[in-house]
N, C-alpha and C positions, 0 to 999 in steps of 0.2 A: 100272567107274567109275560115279557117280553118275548117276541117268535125267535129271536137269538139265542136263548135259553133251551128252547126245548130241540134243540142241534144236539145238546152234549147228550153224552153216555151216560150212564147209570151205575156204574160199576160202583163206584167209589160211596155212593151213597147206599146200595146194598150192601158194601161192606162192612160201612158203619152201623146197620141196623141188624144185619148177622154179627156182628163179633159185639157189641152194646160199646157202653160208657167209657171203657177202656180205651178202644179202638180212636173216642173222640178226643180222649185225652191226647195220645199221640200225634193226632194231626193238628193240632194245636201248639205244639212245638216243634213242627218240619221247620223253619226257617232256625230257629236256637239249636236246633240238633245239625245243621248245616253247618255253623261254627266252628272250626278246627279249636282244640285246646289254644292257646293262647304262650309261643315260647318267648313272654316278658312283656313287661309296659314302661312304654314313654311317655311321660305329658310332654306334649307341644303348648309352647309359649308362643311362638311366632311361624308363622305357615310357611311349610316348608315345599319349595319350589323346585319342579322335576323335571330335567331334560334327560333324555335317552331313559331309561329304564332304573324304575326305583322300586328293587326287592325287599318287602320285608321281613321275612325271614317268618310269617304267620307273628308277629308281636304285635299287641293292642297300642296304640296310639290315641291319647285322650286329649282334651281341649286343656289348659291350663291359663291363668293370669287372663288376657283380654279374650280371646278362646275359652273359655270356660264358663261363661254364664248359663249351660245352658238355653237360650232363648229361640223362640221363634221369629223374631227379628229379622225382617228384610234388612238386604245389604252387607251380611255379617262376611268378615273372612274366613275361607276354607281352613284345614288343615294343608291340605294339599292344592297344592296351586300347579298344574300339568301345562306344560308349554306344548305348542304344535308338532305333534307325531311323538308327544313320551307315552310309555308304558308306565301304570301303578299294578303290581301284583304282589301277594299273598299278605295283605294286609287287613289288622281289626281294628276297626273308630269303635272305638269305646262310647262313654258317655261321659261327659259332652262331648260332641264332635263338632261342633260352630257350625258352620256351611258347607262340611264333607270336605267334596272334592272338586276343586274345578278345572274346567277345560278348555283354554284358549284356543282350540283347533281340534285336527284330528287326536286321538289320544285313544286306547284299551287299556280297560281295565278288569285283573284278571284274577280271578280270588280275590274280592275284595268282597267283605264283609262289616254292615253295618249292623253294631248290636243296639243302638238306639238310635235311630234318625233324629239330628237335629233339625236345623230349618230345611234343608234339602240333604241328602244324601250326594249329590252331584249333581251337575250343572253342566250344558255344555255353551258354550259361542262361537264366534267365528265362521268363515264362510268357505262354501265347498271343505267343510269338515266330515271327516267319517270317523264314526265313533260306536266301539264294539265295546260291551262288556259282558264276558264270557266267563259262568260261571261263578261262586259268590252267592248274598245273600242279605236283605233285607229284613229289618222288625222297626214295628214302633213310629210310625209315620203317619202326624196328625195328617199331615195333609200329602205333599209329594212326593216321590222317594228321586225320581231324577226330571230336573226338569231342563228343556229342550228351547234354547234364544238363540238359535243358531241362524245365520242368514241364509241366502241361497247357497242348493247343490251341498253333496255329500248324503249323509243317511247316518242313521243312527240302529243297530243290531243291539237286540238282548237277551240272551241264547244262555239255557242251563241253569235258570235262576230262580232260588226261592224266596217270596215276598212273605212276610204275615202283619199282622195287625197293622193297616196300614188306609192310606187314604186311594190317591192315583199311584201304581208306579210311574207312569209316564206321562206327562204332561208338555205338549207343544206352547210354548206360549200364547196365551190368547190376548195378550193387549201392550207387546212389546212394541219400542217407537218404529223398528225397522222390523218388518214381517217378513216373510217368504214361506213359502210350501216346503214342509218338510216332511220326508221320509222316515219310516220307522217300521221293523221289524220286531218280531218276538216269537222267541222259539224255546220249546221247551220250558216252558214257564211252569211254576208250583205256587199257586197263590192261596193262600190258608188264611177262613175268617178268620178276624173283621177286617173286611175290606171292603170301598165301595167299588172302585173301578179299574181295570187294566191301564187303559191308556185315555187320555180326552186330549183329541184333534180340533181341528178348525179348517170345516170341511170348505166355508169362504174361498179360503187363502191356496185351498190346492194340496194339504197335506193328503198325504196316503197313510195307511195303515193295514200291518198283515199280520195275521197272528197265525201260527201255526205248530200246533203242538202243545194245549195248554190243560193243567189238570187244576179244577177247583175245588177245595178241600172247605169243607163247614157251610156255612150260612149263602146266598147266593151271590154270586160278586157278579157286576156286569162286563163287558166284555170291550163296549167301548163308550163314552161321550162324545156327542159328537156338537161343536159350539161356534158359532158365527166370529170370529175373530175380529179384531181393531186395530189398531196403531196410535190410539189417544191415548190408553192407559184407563177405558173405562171396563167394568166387569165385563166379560161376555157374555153373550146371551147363548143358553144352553138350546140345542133346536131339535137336539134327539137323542137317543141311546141303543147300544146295540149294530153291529154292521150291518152294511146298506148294500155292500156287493159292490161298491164303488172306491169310499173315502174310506172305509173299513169293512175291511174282509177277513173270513176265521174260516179255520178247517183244523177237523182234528184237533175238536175240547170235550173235554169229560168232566163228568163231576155234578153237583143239584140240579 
């Protein structure tokens, strides 16, 4: 396996071999057991747009009428469409959730909890945007749980958060028309098979990556991608895995 790999601790995996089947049961729903009960649901027909600070009170929130397909579909509209510098907190996308949540700017997002990733869980753009989401919880993402077209300057923090059956959480864009090097952080993280990877950068373009703080629960997950970026709009070419000490750095991960 990968020499990134053999950094992390052991604990967690001896603990599932002294406690048995049981034990694996449980890590298997860390991210469903992060879910606060649920006080009511609204379907959303039409995406609802947030300036200053939009509490939900912990109530599920589902796609309805053109939000509702369900789909994988690039392009789709968010539930939540976040203006530069709002807050989204204590809120549950249900299923269907369309395109999460998006972010024209800086924006936090704080308890929010997605119980089925639709095409992204959130989105961010915008330039010299900082964007924290602290706290919350991921499942069910074929492919990325937030993903990152943001242009120059600002950064991106993902601190206290638990991921499961999922693709990347984090994803810089690799073939957006306007690039730039971007930032990103990850703290605290709880990431429970199946998963393939934390985060996939595009070490070309100058992004960074830090992870600090991560426990990996089940089957092995990697730590980073790391992929030659574009601005045509063609695939990127994947060029390695695992931090380099450069474009991706880890300290303080536990787990296979």
């Amino acid at each position: 396996m990968a020499d990134s790999r053999r950094i992390r601790g052991r604990a967690i995996g001896a603990a599932v071999i002294a406690l048995g089947l049981g034990a694996a049961v449980v890590f298997t729903n860390l991210a469903s057991a992060a879910v606060p009960e649920a006080a009511g649901e609204q379907v959303v027909t039409e995406t609802i747009e947030v300036s200053g600070v939009f509490d939900g009170g912990n109530k599920r929130f589902i796609g309805g009428g053109a939000l509702g397909d369900g789909g994988q579909d690039e392009g789709q509209d968010a539930l939540f469409e976040l203006a530069d510098g709002a807050t989204l907190r204590n809120v549950i996308l249900g299923s269907p959730a369309a395109d999460g949540v998006h972010c024209s700017g800086s924006c936090t997002l704080s308890g929010v909890h997605w119980e089925d990733v639709g095409e992204d869980a959130a989105t961010f753009r915008g330039t010299n945007a900082t964007v924290v989401i602290e706290g919350g919880s991921a499942a069910k993402a074929d492919d990325k749980v937030f993903q990152d077209n943001r242009g120059a300057g600002g950064s991106v923090t993902i601190r206290d958060f638990e991921v499961s059956d999922f693709g990347k959480l984090y994803r810089s864009c690799g073939n957006c028309s306007t690039q730039a090097a971007r930032t990103v952080r990850l703290e605290k993280i709880v990431a429970t098979a199946p998963g393939d990877v934390l985060a996939g950068i595009n070490t070309n373009l100058g992004d960074r990556l830090t992870i600090d703080g991560v426990t990996l629960v089940g089957d092995e997950i990697e730590l980073c991608d790391r992929f030659e970026g574009n601005d045509t709009g063609d695939e990127p070419t994947k060029i390695g895995s695992g931090p380099d000490g450069v474009s991706c750095v880890a300290s303080n991960v536990t787990g296979p």
